[in-house]
C-alpha positions as CSV (number, residue, x, y, z in Angstrom):
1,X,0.0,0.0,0.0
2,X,1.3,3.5,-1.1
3,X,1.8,5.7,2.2
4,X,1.2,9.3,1.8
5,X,4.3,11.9,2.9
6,X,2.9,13.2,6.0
7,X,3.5,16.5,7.5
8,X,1.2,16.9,10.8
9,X,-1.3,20.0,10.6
10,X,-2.7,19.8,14.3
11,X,-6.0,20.5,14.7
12,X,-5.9,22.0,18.1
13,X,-8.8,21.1,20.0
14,X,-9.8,20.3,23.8
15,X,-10.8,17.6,25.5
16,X,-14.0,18.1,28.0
17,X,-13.5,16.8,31.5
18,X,-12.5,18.1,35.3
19,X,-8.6,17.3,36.9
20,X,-8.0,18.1,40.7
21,X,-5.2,20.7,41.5
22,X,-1.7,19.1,42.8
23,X,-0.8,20.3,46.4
24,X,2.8,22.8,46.4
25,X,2.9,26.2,46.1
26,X,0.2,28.6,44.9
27,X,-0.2,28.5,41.6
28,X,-0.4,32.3,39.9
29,X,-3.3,31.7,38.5
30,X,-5.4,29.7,41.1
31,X,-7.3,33.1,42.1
32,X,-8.9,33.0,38.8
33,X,-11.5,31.7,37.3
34,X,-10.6,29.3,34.3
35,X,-11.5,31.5,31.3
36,X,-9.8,34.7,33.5
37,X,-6.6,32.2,33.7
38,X,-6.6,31.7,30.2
39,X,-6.5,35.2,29.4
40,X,-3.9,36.0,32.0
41,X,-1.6,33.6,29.8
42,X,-1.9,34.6,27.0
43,X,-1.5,38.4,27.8
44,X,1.3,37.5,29.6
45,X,3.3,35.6,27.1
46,X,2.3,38.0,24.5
47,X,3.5,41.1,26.6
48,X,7.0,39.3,26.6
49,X,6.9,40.1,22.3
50,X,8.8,36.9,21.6
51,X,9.9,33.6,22.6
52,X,12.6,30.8,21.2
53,X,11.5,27.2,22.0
54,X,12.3,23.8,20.7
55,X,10.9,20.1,21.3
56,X,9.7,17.6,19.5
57,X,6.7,16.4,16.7
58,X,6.1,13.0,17.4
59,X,3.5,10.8,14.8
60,X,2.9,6.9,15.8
61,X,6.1,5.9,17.1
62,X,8.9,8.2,14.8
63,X,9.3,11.6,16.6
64,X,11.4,14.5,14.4
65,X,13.0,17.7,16.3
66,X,10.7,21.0,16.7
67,X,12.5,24.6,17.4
68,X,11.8,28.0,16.1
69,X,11.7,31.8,17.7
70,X,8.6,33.9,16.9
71,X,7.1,37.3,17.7
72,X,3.8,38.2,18.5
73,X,3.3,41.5,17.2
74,X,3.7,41.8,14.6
75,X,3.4,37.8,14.0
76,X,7.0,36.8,12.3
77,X,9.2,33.7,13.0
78,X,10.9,30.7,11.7
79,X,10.9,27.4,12.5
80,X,12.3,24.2,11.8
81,X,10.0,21.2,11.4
82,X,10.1,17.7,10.9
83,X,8.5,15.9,7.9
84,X,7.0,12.6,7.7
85,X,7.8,10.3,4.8
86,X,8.4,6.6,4.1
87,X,11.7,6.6,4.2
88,X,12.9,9.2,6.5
89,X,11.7,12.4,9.0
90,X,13.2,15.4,7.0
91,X,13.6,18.6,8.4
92,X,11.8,21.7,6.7
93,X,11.6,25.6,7.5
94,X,8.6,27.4,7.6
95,X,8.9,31.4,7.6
96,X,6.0,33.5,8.0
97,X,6.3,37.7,8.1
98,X,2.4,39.5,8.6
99,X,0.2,37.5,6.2
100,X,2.8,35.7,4.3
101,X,4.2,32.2,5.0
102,X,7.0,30.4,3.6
103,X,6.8,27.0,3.5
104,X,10.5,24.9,2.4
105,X,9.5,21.9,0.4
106,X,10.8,18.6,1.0
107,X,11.8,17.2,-2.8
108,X,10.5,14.0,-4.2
109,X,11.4,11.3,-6.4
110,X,8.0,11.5,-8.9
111,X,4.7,13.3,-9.9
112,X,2.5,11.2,-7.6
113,X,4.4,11.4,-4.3
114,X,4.6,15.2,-5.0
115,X,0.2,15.0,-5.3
116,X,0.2,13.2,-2.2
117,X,1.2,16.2,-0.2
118,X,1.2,19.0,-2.3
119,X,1.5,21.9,0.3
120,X,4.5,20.0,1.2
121,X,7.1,18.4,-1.2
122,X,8.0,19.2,-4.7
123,X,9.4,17.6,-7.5
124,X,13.5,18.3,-6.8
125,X,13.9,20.4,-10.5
126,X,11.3,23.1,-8.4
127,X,12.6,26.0,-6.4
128,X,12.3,24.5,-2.5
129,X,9.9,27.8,-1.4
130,X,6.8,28.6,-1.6
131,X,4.6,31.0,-0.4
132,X,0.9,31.3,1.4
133,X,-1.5,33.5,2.9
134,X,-1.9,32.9,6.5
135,X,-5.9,32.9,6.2
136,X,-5.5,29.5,4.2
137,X,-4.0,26.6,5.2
138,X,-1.4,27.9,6.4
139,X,-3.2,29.5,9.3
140,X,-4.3,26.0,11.0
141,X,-0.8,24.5,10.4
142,X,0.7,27.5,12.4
143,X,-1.2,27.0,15.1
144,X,0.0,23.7,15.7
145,X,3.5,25.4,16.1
146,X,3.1,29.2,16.9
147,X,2.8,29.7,20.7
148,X,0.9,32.9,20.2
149,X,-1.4,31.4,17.9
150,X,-2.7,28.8,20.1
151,X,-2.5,30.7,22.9
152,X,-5.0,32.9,20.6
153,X,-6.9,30.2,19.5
154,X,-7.8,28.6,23.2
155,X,-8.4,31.9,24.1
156,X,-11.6,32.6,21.5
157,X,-12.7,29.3,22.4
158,X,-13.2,30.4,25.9
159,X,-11.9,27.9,27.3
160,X,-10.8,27.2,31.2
161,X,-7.3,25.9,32.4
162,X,-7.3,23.8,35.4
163,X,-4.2,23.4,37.7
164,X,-3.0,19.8,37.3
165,X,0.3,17.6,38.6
166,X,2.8,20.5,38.3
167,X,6.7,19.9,37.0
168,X,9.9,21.5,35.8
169,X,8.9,23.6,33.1
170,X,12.0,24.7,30.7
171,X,14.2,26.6,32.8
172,X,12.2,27.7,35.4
173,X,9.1,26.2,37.4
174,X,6.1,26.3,36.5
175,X,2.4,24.6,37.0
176,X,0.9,22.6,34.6
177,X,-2.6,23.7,33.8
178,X,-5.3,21.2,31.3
179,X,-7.2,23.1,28.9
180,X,-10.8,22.4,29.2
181,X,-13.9,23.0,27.4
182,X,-16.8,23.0,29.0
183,X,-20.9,23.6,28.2
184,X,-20.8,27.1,28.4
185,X,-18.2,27.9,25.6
186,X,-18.8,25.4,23.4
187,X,-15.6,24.1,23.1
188,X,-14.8,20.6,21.9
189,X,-12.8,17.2,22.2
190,X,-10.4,15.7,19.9
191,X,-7.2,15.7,21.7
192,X,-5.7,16.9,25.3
193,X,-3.8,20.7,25.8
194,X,-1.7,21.0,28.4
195,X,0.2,24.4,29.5
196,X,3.0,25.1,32.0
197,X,2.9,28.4,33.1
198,X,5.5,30.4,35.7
199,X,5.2,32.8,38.1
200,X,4.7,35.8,36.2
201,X,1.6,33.6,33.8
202,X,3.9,33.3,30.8
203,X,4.0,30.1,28.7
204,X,7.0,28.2,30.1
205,X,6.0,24.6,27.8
206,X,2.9,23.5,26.0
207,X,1.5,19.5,25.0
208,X,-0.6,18.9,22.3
209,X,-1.9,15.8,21.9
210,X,-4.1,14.0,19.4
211,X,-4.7,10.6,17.2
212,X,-1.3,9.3,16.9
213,X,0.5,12.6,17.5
214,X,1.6,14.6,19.9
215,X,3.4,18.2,20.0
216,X,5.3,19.4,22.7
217,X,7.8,21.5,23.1
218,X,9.6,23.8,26.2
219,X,10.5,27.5,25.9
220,X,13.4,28.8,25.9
221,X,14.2,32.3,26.4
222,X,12.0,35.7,25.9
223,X,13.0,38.9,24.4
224,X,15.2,37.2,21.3
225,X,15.5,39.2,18.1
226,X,13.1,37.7,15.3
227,X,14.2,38.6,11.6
228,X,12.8,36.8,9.1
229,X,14.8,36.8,6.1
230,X,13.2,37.1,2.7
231,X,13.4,34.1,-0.1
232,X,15.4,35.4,-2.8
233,X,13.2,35.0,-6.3
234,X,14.9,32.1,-7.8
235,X,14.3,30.5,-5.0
236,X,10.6,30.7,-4.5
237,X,8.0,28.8,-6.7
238,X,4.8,30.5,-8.2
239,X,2.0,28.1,-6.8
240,X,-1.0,30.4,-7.5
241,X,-1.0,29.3,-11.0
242,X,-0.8,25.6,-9.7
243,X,-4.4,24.8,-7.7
244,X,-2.9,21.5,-6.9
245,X,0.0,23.3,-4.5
246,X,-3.2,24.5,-3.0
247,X,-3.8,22.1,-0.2
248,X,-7.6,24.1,1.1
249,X,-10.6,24.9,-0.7
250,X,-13.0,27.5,1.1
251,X,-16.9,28.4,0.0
252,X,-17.3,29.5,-3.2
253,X,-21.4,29.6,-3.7
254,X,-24.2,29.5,-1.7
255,X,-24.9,26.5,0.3
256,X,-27.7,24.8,-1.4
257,X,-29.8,21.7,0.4
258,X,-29.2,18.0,-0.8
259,X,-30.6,15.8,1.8
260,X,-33.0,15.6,4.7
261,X,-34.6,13.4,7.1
262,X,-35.5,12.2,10.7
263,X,-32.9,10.0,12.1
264,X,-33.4,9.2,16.0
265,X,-35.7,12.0,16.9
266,X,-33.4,14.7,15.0
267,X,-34.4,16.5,11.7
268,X,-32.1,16.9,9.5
269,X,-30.8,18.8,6.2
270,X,-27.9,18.3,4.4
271,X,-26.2,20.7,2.5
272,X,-23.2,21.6,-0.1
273,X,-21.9,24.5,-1.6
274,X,-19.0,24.3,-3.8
275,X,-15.7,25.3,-3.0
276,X,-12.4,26.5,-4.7
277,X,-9.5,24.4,-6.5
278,X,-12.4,22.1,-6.9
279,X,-13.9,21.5,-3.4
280,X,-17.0,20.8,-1.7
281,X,-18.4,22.4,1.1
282,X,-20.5,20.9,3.8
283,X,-22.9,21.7,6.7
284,X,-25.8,19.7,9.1
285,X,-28.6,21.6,9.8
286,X,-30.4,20.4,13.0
287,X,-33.0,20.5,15.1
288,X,-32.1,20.2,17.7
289,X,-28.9,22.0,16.6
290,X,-25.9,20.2,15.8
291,X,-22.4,22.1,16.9
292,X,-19.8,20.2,14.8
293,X,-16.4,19.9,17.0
294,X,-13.8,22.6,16.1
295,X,-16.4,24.9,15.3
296,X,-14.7,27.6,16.9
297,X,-11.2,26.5,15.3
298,X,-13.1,26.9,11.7
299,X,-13.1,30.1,9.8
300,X,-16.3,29.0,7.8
301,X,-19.8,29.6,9.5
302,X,-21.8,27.2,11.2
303,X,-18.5,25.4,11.4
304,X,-18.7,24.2,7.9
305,X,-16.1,22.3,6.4
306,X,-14.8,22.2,3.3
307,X,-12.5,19.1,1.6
308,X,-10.8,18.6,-2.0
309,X,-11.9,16.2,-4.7
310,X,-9.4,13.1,-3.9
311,X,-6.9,12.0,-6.6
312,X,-7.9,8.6,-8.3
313,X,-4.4,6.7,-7.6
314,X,-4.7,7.7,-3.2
315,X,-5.9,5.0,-1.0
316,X,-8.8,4.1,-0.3
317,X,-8.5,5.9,3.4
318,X,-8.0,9.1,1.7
319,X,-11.1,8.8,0.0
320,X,-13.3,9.0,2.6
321,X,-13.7,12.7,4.5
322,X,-15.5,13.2,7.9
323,X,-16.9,16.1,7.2
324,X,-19.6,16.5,10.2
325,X,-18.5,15.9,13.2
326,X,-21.0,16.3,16.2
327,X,-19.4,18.4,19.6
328,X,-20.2,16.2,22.4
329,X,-20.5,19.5,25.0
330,X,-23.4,21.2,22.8
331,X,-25.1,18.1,21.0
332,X,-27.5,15.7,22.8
333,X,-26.7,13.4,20.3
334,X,-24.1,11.8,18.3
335,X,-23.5,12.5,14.7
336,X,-21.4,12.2,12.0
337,X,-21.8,12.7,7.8
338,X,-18.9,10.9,6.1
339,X,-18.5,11.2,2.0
340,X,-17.4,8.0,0.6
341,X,-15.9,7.2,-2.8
342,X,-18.2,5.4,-5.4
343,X,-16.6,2.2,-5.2
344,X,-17.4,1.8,-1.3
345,X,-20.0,-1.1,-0.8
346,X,-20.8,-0.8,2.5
347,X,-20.6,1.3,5.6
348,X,-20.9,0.0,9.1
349,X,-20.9,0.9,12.5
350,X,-19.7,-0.4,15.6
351,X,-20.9,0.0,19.3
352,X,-19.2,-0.8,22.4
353,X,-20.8,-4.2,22.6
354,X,-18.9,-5.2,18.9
355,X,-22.5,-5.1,17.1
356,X,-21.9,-3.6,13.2
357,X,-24.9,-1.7,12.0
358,X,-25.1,-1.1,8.2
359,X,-25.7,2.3,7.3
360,X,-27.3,3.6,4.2
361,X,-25.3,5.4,1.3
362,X,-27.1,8.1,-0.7
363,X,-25.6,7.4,-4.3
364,X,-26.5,10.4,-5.3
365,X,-24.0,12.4,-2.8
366,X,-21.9,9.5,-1.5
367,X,-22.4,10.8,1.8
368,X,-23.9,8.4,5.0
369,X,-25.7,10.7,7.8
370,X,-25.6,8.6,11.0
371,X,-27.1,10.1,14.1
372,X,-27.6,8.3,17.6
373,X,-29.1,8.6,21.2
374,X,-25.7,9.9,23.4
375,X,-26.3,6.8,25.7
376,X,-25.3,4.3,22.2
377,X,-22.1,6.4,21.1
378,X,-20.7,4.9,17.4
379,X,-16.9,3.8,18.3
380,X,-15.9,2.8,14.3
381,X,-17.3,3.4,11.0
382,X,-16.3,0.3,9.3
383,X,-15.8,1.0,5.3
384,X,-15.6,-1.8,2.8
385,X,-15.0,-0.8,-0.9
386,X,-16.0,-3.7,-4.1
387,X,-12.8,-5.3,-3.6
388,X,-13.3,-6.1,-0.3
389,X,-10.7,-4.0,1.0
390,X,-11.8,-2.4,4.6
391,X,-10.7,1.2,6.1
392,X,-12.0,1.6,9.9
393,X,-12.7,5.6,11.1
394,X,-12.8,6.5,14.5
395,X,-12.8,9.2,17.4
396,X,-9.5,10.4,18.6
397,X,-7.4,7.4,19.2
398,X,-10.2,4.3,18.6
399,X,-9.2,2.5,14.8
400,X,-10.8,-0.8,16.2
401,X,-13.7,-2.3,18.2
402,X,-10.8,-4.1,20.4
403,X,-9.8,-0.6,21.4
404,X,-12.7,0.5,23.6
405,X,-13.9,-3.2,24.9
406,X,-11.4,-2.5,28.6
407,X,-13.4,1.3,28.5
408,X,-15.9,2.0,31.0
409,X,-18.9,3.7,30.7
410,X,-17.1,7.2,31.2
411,X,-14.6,6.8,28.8
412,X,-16.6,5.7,26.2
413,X,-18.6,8.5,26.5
414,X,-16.1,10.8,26.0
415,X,-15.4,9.1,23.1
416,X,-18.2,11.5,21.5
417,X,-15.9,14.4,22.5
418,X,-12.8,13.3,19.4
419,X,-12.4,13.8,16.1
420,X,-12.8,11.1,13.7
421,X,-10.5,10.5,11.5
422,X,-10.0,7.0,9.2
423,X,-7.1,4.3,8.8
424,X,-6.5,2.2,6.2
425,X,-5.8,-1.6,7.5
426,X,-2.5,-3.3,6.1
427,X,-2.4,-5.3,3.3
């Protein structure tokens, strides 16, 4: 099976849930309330201007070197990042100055590894730059590794930080704080944030973790110099002529109805617009109203999401797109819509007792709706194509049944509070 070059674009979002505080010394923020906290942190780190930091990106069990310095305002830095491919974790630099990014390109040996990851790797005759807005793609990958970012990101998503086990923190101690999302904010699962914070509320190290990844790196010093330095011409490629190097699609129309129904108690429409380089966009409306996970990570309305039309020659795993995703915290029910190839025969799904479920595929649109009573979560999506071949999509870290059947009733329902996502088995 061909494996796709991998570079990991965090999605960073929070998992739902209370922690006790550790004993020790006060902590500087216990005095305020969570979403106060929050704020305290990130005006604090952001007051320091800029911060150097390095750790490491790790994805299943291959980890690749992090480390950059950035500035807050105005947002400029550069970073080193690791790569993910077949062979190797390559390192590439990412530059970003205002609204512009820089992305190095890791070179490939032929026209469809290039396709696999466009955003990302290049055929080696290219020039190795390119450059982005930061309102496209580029925007979600930063904040996976821009400190200020997330910090601003967590901080629209009102969400709470909760004193946890404290530890060593870089250079200096600090207390470890979970973000949390709770009912009020409308923040969702899909993963688990974790600052460390000092004694004057700046960022001391931060831990991202979701399905098969995790982030985490320590800072190192505030108050460095940040100078970005420009790509000289022959250096940079012209991508904007090239939708393929174009890695997002955003809505391009008016969002126009395609299904409906009443599935458990819950009406529902379906709808698409279409997006650019190609895409589709998507969006449940609900009643009672659905609040897809991420929403407040999404710069679409109604948390919409939009996805590319796959290539013909990518796995079948890459076919498929999640592309409603209900957020545990504001739904009273679970729901997902998943778009599925042409060639997928069936679609399944599997509870916590192991029972599979077939699920109906509208031809027409290729996309299952699947909504259920909270108290009977989904824990796979079982998806068998003509040839028999079978990709299994889950929440968060759940690819098979086997994985939930030592859960208890707790965790499984926190299940509901991940991101799906889909893995192909091995051949």
């Amino acid at each position: 099976m061909r494996r796709r070059v991998v570079l990991i674009i965090a999605a960073i979002v929070l998992l739902g849930g209370s922690v006790g505080c550790s004993g020790g010394s006060k902590p500087v923020l216990q005095d305020l309330p969570g979403v106060q906290a929050m704020a305290k942190v990130r005006e604090a780190t952001v007051a320091a201007g800029t911060l150097r930091y390095e750790g490491t990106v790790t994805e299943g069990e291959r980890s690749g070197e992090l480390s950059g310095v950035v500035g807050a305002s105005p947002p400029r830095g550069e970073l080193t990042v690791p790569v993910f491919t077949p062979e190797a974790v390559l390192p590439a630099s990412v530059r970003w100055n205002g609204d512009d990014v820089y992305i190095e390109r890791v070179a490939v040996g032929d026209e469809a590894a290039r396709r696999a990851v466009p955003l990302f790797s290049r055929l080696s005759s290219d020039p190795p730059w390119a450059r982005f807005g930061r309102s496209t793609l580029a925007g979600p990958l930063l904040v996976s590794y821009d400190p200020f970012l997330l910090l601003d990101r967590l901080r629209e998503a009102n969400v709470s930080l909760e004193a946890t086990a404290g530890e060593e923190a870089g250079d200096a101690s600090g207390t470890r704080y979970q973000a949390v999302g709770t009912g009020s904010d409308a923040s969702a699962g899909g993963g688990r944030t974790e600052l460390w914070v000092d004694d004057q509320a700046r960022l001391r190290r931060a831990r991202v973790e979701g399905a098969g990844w995790v982030i985490d790196y320590r800072v190192l010093s505030y108050g460095d110099e940040v100078t970005v330095e420009p790509i000289p011409a022959e250096e940079l490629a012209d991508v904007t002529a090239d939708p393929t190097q174009l890695a997002s699609s955003k809505p391009d129309g008016d969002f126009e109805a395609v299904r409906s129904g009443t599935t458990a108690g819950v009406r529902w429409t379906l709808l698409r617009a279409p997006g650019t380089n190609g895409g589709s966009c998507w969006r449940l409306e609900a009643d009672p109203p659905l609040t897809p996970v991420g929403e407040h990570f999404s710069p679409f309305p109604g948390g919409a999401r939009c996805v590319l039309p796959p290539s013909p020659d990518e796995d079948l795993d890459q076919r498929i797109a999640v592309v409603v995703d209900a957020d545990a915290v504001q739904t009273p029910y679970d729901g997902l819509v998943v778009v599925v190839p042409p060639e997928v025969r069936s679609v399944e799904m599997a509870y916590p007792d192991g029972k599979l479920v077939p699920l109906e595929i509208d031809r027409a649109t290729g996309t299952v709706v699947w909504i259920s009573p909270p108290e009977r979560p989904g824990v796979v999506l079982v998806v068998t194509d003509a040839d028999g071949r079978t990709v299994n999509c889950g929440p968060g870290y759940v690819s098979e049944v086997d994985d939930v059947t030592k859960l208890g009733p707790d965790e499984i329902a926190n299940l509901r509070s991940l991101i799906w996502s889909c893995v192909a088995g091995e051949d």
